[in-house]
C-alpha positions in Angstrom: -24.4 -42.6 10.1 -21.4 -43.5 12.5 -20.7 -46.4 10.5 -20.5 -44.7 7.3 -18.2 -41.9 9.3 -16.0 -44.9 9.9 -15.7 -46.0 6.3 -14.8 -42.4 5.3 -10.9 -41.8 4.5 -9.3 -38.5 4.0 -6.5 -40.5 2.1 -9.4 -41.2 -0.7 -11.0 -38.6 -0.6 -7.7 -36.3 -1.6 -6.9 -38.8 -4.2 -6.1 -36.6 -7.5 -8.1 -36.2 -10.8 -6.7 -38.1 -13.7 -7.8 -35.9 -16.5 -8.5 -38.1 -19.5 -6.1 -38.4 -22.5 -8.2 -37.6 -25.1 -8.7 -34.8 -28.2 -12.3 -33.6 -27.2 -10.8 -32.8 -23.8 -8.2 -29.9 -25.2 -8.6 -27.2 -26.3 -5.3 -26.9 -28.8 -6.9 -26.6 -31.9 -8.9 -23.0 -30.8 -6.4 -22.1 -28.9 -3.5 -21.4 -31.7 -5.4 -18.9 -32.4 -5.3 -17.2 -29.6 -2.9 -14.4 -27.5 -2.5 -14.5 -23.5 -2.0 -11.0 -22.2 -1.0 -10.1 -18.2 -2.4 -7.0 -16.5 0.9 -5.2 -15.0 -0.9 -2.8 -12.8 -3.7 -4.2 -11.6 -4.8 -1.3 -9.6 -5.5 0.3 -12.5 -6.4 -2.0 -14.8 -10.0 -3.7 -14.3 -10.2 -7.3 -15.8 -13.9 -7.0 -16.6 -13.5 -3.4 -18.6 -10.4 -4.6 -20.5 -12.1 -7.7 -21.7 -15.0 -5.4 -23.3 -12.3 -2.4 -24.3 -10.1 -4.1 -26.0 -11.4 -5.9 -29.3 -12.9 -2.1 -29.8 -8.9 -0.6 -29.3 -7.7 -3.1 -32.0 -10.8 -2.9 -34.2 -12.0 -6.4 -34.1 -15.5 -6.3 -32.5 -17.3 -9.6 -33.0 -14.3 -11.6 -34.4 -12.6 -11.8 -30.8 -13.7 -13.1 -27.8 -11.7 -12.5 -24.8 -12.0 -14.9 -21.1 -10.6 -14.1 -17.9 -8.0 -16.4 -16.8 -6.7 -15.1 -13.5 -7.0 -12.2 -11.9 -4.2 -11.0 -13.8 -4.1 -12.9 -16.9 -6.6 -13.5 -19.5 -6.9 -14.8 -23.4 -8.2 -13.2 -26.4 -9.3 -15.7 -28.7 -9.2 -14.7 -32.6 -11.6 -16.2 -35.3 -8.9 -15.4 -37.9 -5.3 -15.9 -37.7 -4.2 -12.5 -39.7 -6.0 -10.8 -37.0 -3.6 -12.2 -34.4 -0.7 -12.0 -36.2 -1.8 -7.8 -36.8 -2.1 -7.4 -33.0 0.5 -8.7 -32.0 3.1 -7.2 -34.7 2.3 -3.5 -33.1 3.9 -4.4 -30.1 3.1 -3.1 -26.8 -0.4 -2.3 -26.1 -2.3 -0.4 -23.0 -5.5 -0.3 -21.3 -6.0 2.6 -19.3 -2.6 3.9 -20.5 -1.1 1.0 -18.5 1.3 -1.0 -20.3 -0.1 -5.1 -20.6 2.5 -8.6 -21.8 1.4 -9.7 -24.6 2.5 -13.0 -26.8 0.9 -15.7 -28.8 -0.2 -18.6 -26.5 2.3 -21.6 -26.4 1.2 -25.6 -25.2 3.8 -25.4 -22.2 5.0 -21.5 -21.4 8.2 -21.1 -20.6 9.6 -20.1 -16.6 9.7 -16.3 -18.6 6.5 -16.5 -20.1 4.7 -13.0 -20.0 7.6 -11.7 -18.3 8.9 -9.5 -21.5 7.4 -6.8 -23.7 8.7 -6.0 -27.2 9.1 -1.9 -27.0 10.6 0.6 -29.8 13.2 3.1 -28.2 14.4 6.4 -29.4 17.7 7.0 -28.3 18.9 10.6 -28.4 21.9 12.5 -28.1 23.9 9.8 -29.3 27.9 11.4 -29.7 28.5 12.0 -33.2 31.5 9.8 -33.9 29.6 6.5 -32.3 26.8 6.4 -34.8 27.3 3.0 -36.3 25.6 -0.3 -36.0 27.7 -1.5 -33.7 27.8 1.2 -31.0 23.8 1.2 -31.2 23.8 -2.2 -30.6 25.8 -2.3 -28.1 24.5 0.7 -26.4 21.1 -1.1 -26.1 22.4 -4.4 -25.4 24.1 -2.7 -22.2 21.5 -0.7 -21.3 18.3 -2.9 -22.0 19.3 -6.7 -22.9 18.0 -8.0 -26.0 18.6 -5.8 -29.0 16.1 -7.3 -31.7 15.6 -4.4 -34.5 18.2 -1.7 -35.0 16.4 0.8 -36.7 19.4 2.9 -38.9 20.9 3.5 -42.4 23.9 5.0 -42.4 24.0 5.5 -46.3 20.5 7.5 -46.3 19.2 11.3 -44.7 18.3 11.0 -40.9 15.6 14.0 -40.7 14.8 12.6 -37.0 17.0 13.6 -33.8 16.9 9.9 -33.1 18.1 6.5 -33.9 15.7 3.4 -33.0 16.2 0.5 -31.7 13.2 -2.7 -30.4 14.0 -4.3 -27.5 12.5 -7.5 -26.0 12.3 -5.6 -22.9 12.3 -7.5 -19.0 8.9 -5.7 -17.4 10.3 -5.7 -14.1 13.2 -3.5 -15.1 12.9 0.4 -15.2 12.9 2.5 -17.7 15.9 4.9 -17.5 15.1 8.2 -18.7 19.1 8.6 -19.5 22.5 7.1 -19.2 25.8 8.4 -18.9 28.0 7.0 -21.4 31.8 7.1 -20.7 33.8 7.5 -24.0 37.3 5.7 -24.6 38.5 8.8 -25.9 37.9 10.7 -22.4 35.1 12.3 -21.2 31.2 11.0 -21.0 27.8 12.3 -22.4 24.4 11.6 -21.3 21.7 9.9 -23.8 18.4 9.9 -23.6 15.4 7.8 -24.5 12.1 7.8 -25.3 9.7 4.6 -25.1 7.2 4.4 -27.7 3.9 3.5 -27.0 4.3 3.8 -23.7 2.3 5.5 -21.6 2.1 5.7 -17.9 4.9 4.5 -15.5 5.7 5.0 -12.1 8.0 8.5 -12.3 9.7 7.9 -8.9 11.7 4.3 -9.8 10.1 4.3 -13.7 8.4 0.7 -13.4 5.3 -0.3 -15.1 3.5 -2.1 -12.8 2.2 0.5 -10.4 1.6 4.1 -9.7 4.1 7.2 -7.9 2.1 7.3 -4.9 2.0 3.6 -4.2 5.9 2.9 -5.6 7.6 1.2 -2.6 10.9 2.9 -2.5 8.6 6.0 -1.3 6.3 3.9 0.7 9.5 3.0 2.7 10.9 6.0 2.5 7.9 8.1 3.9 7.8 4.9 6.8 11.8 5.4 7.6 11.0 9.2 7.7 8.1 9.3 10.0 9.9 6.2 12.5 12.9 9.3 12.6 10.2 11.6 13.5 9.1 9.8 16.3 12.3 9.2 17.7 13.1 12.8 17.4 10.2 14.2 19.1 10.6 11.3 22.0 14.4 12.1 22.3 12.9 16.3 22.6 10.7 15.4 24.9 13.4 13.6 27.0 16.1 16.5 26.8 13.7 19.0 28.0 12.4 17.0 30.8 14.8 17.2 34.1 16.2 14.5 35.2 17.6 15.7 38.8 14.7 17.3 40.7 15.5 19.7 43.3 15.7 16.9 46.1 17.5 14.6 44.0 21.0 13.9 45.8 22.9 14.2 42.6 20.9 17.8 42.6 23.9 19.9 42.1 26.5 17.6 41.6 26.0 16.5 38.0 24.2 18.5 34.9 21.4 17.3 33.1 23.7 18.0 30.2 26.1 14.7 31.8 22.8 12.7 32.6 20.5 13.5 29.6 19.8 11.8 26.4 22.7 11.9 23.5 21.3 13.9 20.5 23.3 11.6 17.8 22.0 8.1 19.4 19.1 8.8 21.4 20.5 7.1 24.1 20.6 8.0 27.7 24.4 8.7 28.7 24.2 7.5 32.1 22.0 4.4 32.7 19.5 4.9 35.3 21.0 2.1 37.4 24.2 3.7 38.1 22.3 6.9 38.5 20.9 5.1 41.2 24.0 3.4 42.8 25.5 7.2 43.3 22.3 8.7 44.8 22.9 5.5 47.5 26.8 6.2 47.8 25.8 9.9 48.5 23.0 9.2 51.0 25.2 7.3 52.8 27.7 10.2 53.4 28.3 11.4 57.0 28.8 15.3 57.1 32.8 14.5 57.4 32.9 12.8 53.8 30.1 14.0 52.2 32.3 16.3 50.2 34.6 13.7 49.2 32.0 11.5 48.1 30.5 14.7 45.8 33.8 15.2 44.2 34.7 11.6 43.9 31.3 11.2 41.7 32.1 14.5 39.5 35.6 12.8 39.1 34.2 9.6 38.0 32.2 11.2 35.5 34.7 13.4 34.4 37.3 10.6 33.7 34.7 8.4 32.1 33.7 11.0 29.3 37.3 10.9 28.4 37.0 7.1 27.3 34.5 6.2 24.7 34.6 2.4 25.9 34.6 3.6 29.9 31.8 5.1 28.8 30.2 1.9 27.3 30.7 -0.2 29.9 30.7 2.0 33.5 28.0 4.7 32.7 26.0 3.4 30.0 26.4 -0.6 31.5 26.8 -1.9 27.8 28.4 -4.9 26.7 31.6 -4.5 25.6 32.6 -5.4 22.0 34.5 -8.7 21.3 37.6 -8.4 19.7 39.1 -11.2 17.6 42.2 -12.2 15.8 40.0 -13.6 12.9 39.9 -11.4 10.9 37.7 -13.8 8.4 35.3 -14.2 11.0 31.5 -14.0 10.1 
């Protein structure tokens, strides 16, 4: 046994796998027919149910077969190639009312793969003068990115409020509810859109990959708001708590309101350690001077909270700030 421990090498052992060059081991030919669709929301979107769900959604039970992949990716594998083509021409599809990607599966993806859905917008309230190909176009270029399909006609009735327009739209990008548009004439409007097919979205920063209660602009904002709390209710407990008992030797000579807590900063406005170095210079005090002493201490304190920086560096024992001629600096 100890000689065969010997002979082991981790160098061999974590050689790499050569996988073997040849047709029976790929899978090309069945997978042209095939689509690879990522979950966006995985919270709500259960691999195993989705798998079942959707060949019944797209009305293709027993001529697709679908396999997990990831957790978050999977394929749906299509006996006919009219099939594929059918699903994937509707454009963006939903399990659980949560948007997926969706696109025909490709030999070597590219760094965007799965990253963009193709979604029909309505845009509304479009000013009068700018309805022309080339201000829609435009518009959604601006707005959205790629501009695939404007859908208007100029030279026929429009008996909707709404032009459309298809989008190969970036998943990771909201979707605005409105824009303001400035007009080269003066004045601005506001549009509005409409996503089609779309379903659920997160109605605090309009994503599609999670819900309201979990986005993270409130997550942090509920976290900044109860860190202020905290720092409130400390900073209240310190302001109503004396600091100069009865028998303190500064008793009498300063408030609480010069040696409390500053509401705006939290901060004490007089360190404890000067605090301290007065109570010794009154102690000290014979009866002759000890009324000198008293009003050289109020003067002090006086003078300092006429200087911001005094204040900084004498009472609060701060570093001061560095100033610099460079003004580049950093």
């Amino acid at each position: 046994m100890d000689k065969a421990m010997m002979a082991l090498s981790l160098d061999e052992e974590d050689e790499p796998f050569d996988m073997p060059n040849l047709p029976q081991y790929k899978s090309c030919e069945r997978n042209f027919r095939s689509l690879i669709l990522r979950i966006l929301n995985p919270d709500c979107q259960k691999m195993s149910g989705l798998i079942r769900d959707m060949p019944r959604k797209w009305q293709k039970q027993g001529r697709v077969r679908g396999i997990a992949l990831s957790k978050e990716r999977f394929q749906f594998i299509f006996d006919h190639e009219h099939d594929l083509l059918e699903v994937l021409e509707k454009g963006v599809h939903t399990f659980n009312e949560w948007a997926l990607a969706i696109d025909q599966w490709v030999e070597y993806p590219p760094a965007d793969y799965l990253q963009f859905v193709p979604i029909w917008i309505q845009i509304r309230n479009l000013p009068i003068n700018y309805y022309t190909r080339e201000a829609i176009t435009a518009l959604g270029e601006r707005i959205f990115g790629d501009v695939k399909v404007v859908a208007f006609d100029p030279d026929k009735p429009q008996i909707q409020d709404y032009v459309r327009i298809q989008v190969r739209f970036d998943v990771s990008r909201p979707l605005w509810k409105s824009k303001i548009v400035n007009l080269p004439e003066g004045g601005s409007t506001v549009v509005y859109f409409n996503y089609e097919r779309v379903k659920k979205r997160c109605y605090e920063c309009q994503r599609l990959n999670h819900e309201k209660d979990v986005c993270p602009l409130l997550v942090r904002k509920r976290r900044d708001e109860a860190t202020q709390r905290r720092e409130r209710a400390i900073i209240d407990v310190n302001q109503n708590k004396a600091l100069l008992a009865p028998d303190d030797p500064l008793f009498g000579v300063l408030s609480e309101e010069q040696v409390g807590f500053c509401k705006t900063t939290g901060r004490r406005k007089i360190s404890p350690e000067v605090l301290d170095e007065m109570r010794r210079y009154l102690l000290m005090a014979t009866e002759e001077d000890k009324v000198i002493r008293t009003d050289r201490v109020k003067s002090s304190v006086a003078e300092a909270k006429k200087d911001p920086l005094i204040q900084k560096t004498m009472l609060r024992l701060e570093s001061a700030p560095i100033f610099t001629h460079q003004v580049d600096r950093g």
